[in-house]
N, C-alpha and C positions, 0 to 999 in steps of 0.2 A: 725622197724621204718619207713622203706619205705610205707609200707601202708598206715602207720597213716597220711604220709605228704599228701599225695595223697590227701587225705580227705579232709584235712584243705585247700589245694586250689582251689579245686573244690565247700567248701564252701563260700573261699573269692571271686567267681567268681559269684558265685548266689547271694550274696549281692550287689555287686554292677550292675549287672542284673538289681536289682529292682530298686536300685535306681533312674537309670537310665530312665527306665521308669514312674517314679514316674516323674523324671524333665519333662518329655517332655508332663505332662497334661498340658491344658490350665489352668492360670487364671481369675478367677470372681469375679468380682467389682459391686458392689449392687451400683445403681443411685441413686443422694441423692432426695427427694421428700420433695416443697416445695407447702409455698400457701400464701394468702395476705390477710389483714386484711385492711377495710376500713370502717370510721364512721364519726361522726358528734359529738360535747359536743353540750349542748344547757345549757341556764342559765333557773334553776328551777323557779324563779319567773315571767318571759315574756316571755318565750320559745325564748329568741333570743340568735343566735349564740355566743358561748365562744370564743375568739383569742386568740391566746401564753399562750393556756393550753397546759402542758408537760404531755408526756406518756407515761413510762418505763414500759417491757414488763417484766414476769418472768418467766418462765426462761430467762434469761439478754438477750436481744437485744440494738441495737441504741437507742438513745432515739430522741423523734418526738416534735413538736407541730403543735399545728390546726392554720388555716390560717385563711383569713377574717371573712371568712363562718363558723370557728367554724368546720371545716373537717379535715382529718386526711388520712395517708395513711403510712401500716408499708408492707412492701413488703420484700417476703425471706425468711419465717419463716418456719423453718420444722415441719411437720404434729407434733400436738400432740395437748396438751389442755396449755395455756398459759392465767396467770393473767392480765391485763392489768391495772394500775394507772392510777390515771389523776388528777393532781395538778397544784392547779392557787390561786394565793395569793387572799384572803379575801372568798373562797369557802373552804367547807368540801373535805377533798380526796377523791376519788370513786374508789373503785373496781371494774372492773368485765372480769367475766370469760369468755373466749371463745373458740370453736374447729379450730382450722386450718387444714383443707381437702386437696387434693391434686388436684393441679390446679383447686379449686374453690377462690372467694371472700366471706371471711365471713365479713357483715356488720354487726356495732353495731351503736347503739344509749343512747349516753350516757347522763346524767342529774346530772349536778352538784349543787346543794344546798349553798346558802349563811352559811359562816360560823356561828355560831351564837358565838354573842359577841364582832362579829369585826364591824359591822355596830350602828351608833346610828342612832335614828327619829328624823327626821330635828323640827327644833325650833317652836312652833307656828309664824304663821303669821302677820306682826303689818302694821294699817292700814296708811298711809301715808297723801291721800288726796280722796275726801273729807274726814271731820275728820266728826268721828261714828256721827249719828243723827245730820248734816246739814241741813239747809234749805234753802229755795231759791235757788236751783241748776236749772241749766239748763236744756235743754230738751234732749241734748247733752254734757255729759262732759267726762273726764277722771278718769275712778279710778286707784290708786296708792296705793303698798304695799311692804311692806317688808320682806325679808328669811334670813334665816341663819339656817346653818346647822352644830351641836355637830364636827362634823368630819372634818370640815374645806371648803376651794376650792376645795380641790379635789374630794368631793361628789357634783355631777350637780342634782339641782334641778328642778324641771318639776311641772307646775301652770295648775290648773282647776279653774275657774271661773264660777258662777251660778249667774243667778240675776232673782227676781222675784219681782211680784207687791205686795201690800197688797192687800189683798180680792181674789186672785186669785193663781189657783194653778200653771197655767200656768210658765214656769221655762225657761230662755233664757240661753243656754251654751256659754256663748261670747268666752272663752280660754278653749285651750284645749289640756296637753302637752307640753306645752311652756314655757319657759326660759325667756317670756318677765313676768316683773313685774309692766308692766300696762296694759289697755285696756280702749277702746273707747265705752260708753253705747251710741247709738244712737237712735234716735225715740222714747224720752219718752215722758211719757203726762203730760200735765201741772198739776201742784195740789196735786201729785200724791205721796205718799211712796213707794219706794222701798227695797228691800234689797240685802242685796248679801253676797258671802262666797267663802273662797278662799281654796282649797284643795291642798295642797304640797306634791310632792311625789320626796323618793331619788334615786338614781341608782340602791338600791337593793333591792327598790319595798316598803320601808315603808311609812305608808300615815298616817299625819295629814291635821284636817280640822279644819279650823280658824272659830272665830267666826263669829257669823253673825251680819253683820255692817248693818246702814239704814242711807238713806238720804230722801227730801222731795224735790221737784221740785217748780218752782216758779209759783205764780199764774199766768193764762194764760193772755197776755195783751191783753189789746181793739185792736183785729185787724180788723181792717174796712174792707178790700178788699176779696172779693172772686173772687177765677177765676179756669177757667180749663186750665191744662196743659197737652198733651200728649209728654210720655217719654219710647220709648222699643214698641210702638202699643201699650201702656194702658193709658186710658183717667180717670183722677184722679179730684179731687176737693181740693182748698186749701185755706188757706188764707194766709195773709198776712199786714203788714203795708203800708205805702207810701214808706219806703225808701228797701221796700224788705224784712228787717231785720224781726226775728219773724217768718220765714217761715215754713207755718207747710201742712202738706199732712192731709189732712181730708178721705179720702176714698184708700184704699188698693184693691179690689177685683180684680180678671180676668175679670172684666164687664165693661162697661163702664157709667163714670158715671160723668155727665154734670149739667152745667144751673144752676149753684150754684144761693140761693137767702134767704138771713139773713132776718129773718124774723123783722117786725116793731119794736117790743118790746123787738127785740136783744138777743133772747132768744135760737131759734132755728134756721139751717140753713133746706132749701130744698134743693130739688134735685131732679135730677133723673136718673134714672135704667134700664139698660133693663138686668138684675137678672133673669129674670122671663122669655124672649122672648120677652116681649117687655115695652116701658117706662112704669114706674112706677113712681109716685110722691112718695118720702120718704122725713120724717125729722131727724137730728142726734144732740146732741147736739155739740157746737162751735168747742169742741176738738176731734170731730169723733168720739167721744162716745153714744150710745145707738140711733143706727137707727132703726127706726122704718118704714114700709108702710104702704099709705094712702090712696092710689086706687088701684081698682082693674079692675075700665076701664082703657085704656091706654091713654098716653097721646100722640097720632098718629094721622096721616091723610099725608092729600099731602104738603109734604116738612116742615111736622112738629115731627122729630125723636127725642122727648124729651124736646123741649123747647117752647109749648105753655101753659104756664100757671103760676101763677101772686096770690103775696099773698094777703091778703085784706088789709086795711087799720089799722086795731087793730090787726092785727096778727092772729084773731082767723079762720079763712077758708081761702080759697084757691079755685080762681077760675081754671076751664083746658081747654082747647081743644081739645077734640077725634073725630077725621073725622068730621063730621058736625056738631054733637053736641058743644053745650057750657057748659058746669056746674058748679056747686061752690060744695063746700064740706069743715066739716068740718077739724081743724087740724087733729084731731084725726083717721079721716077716718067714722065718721058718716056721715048723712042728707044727704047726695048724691040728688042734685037740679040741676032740668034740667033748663037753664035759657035760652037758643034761639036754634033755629037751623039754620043752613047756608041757604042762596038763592040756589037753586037747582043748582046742577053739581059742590056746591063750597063748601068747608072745612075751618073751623074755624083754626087757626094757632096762633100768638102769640099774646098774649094782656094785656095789663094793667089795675089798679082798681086805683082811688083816690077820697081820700076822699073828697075833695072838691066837692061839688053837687052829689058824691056820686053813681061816673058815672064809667062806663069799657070801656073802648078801646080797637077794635078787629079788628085783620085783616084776609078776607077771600082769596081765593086762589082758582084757577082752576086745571085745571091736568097739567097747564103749573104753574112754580113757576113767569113768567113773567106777568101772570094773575092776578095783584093782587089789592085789595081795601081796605080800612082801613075807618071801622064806630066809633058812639058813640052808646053805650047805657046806658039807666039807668042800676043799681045796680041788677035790677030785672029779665031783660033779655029784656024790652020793648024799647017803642022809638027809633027803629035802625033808625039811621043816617049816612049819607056819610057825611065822612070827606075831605078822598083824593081818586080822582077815581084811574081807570086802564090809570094809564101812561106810557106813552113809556121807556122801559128800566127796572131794576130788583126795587119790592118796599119791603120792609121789615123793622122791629124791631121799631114798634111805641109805645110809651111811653109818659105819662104825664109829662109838669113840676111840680115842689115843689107844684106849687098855682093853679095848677090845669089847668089853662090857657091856654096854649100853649100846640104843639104837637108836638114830637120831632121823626126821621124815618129816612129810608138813601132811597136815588134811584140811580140808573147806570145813571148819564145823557148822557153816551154816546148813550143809549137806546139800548144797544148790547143785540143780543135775542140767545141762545144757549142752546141744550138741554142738556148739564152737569150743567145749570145752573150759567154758571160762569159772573164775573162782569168784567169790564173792568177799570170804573170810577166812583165807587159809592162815592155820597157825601152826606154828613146828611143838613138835610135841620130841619126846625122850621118855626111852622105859626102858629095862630090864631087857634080857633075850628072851624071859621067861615070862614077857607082858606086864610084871609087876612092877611100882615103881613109878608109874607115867604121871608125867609132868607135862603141862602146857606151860611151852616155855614163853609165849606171844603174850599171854596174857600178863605176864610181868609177876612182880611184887608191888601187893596193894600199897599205898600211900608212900614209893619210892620215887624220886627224882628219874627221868626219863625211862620211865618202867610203863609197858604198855606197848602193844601196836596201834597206830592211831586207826579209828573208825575208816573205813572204805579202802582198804588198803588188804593187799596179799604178801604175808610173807611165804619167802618159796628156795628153793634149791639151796640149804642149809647147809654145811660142813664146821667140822669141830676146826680148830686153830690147830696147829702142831702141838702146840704144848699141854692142850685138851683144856686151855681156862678160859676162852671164849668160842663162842658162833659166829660164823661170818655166811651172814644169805644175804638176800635181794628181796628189796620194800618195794613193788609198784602197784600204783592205783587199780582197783579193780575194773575199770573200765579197761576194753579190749585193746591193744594197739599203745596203751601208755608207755612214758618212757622210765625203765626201773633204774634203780642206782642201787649200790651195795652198800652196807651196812655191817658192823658186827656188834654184839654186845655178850653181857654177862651167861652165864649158864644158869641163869633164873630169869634171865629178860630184863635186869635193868642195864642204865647204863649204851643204848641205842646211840649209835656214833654212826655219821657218815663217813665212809673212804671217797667211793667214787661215784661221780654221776656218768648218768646214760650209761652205764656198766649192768652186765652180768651174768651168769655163769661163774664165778669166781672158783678161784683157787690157792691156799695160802700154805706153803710148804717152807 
């Protein structure tokens, strides 16, 4: 027996040997390895951002949602490959897959799709004001309509507005995305059909479009008055009534474009252009419709940038002024007639035609604009006559009255001579053809109620009324650059009334 115990202690001695050093190995802890997932929803029908879509990951994690932007951020995720959900009430659910790396960002971009079944298509559109096929609308008005939407307030609805002319393809986008269910048509033309249509769309992109409505503009009234206005650096042509009302923009271009003048027979206006580089006589009809050009000389020279030249008495030609020459020409731009040429060193400028005796009035000009004289001649371009010489101080804008008779013009009687040309005290005077007669019409009648030009101020570019019992010119401050308005008053100077401001050039037919 002694033996055997021997044994069996020496084997319980070697087991716990090993144990022992079995205890004293290290242990090893595998580090857990993580990574982040970062992305964006966007709504399938406008690509714009989703908010408080929810996003359960699977294998389970926290659950997320996207912030303003429609972004997301699930951070911690141990490596493997994980589902990702993404639910948002009245969208389809989206799945999708992605790897999570270790210390990378995986981004994803997600696309959620409207549900289908949960949205309806907003109502047709009902027209409010004007009502369909109106007439006699303004040139300016308001259209007015009405939405409603299957789904209630809580679908926001979003307006397109289209308006076009008849006979044209041309198409004005007035609205665009807008919540307003009106809008303002402005700058329509008289006479004229329109139409328009109004396209509805709802916050999950469905679109109807309304019918299409039409209204008719009222006939343009007799506005008598043309003038120029510059508004922005651009020099426009307009008309107008006496009391302003009626105001319409006759010419739109980047050009400038002056010296309005209605022709006799009330038909057409002129004007002119430098379109080209330099004036052009054009005519358009009343509503700035269909211009046309009628020279192709210019209507130029010394201190004449557009405004020498004067319709005939029946409407049908047009005489002009280019540097020295004089000529007449058809409306249309035919016969081109050379009728005088200036006295040597001097330029033909502005001038008038009446029919009475059937005569022009022309005034020439030196290289100085202080240089100036004003003849008659016949119709034909003969018999030049002095009317008013070269007086002291600035002479311009001679015109016929009604009967023929008299001669109407302004001068600086301060006689100030300056080479910007500027005035200091122009007053419009009226005489005789025969020089006798003359009146300073500026200075008024003494101890009269608004008789007088006020001190510092130029009256200038004069014209008799149609009916010959008033003046209508243009008052601006003598200082350079100021802004003129027009004016008419009595044929003795009392009685100064304003028409129009920032205006002038005028013309009253």
């Amino acid at each position: 027996m002694f033996p055997f115990l021997r044994l069996a202690v020496r084997l319980v001695l070697v087991i716990l040997f090993v144990h022992s050093l079995v205890a004293c190995e290290d242990t090893t802890v595998e580090p857990e390895q993580n990574g982040v997932v970062e992305g964006v929803v966007l709504d399938g029908t406008n690509n714009q951002p989703v908010a408080n879509a929810a996003i359960t990951t699977n294998p389970a994690s926290s659950s997320y949602t996207t912030d303003a932007q429609g972004r997301f951020t699930i951070p911690g995720l141990s490596i493997g490959k994980y589902a990702l959900s993404i639910r948002k009430t009245d969208y389809k659910q989206e799945t999708v897959n992605v790897q999570v790396s270790l210390s990378n960002t995986t981004e994803v971009k997600v696309i959620l799709e409207r549900a289908t079944g949960s949205n309806k298509r907003p109502n047709l559109p009902t027209i409010s004001a004007p009502t369909d096929r109106a007439t006699n609308q303004p040139t300016s008005l308001t259209l007015r309509w009405r939405v409603t939407d299957p789904d209630g307030k809580s679908d926001t609805l979003r307006n397109d507005v289209i308006l076009y002319e008849s006979g044209s393809t041309d198409r004005r986008q007035l609205l665009s995305n807008s919540r307003d269910t009106s809008v303002v048509a402005t700058s329509l033309k008289y006479n004229t059909t329109y139409f328009w249509q109004v396209t509805v769309r709802d916050k999950a992109g469905e679109v109807v479009r309304g019918d299409v409505w039409a209204f008719q503009t009222r006939a343009q009234p007799d506005t008598r008055f043309l003038f120029v206005r510059e508004e922005n650096g651009n020099t426009d042509v307009y008309s107008a009534d006496e009391t302003g009302a009626n105001l319409l923009r006759l010419t739109t271009s980047p050009f400038i474009e002056t010296a309005p003048q209605l022709s006799p027979n009330r038909d057409r206006v002129a004007y002119t252009s430098n379109a080209t580089g330099q004036f052009q006589i054009y005519t358009m009809n009343r509503d700035g419709s269909d211009a046309r050009q009628v020279t192709l000389l210019p209507v130029d020279g010394y201190f004449n940038q557009g405004i020498g030249y004067r319709w005939s008495p029946d409407g049908a030609q047009l005489i002009y002024s280019s540097y020295n020459k004089l000529y007449r020409i058809n409306r249309d731009g035919t016969g081109l007639t050379l009728l005088a040429t200036a006295p040597a060193d001097r330029h033909f400028r502005e001038c008038d035609w009446t029919a009475q005796g059937n005569r022009i009035l022309v005034q020439t000009v030196g290289i100085s604009v202080y240089d100036s004289e004003i003849y008659l001649l016949n119709a034909d371009g003969s018999n030049r006559t002095q009317v008013v010489g070269n007086l002291p101080g600035r002479l311009d804008s001679p015109s016929f009255s009604v009967d023929g008779r008299r001669v109407l013009y302004t001068r600086d009687v301060d006689g100030f001579d300056d080479t910007t040309g500027r005035q200091l005290n122009a007053h419009i005077f009226t005489q005789n053809l025969d020089g006798t007669g003359s009146l300073d019409v500026s200075a008024g009648s003494g101890g009269t109620t608004g008789a007088g030009k006020p001190t510092g101020y130029n009256d200038v570019v004069p014209r008799y009324a149609p009916d010959g019992s008033k003046i209508i010119f243009v008052q601006v401050n003598n200082v350079n650059r100021s802004t003129p308005d027009v004016y008419t008053m009595d044929l003795d100077g009392r009685n100064r009334t304003r028409l129009f401001q920032n205006a002038t050039l005028p013309d009253w037919k």
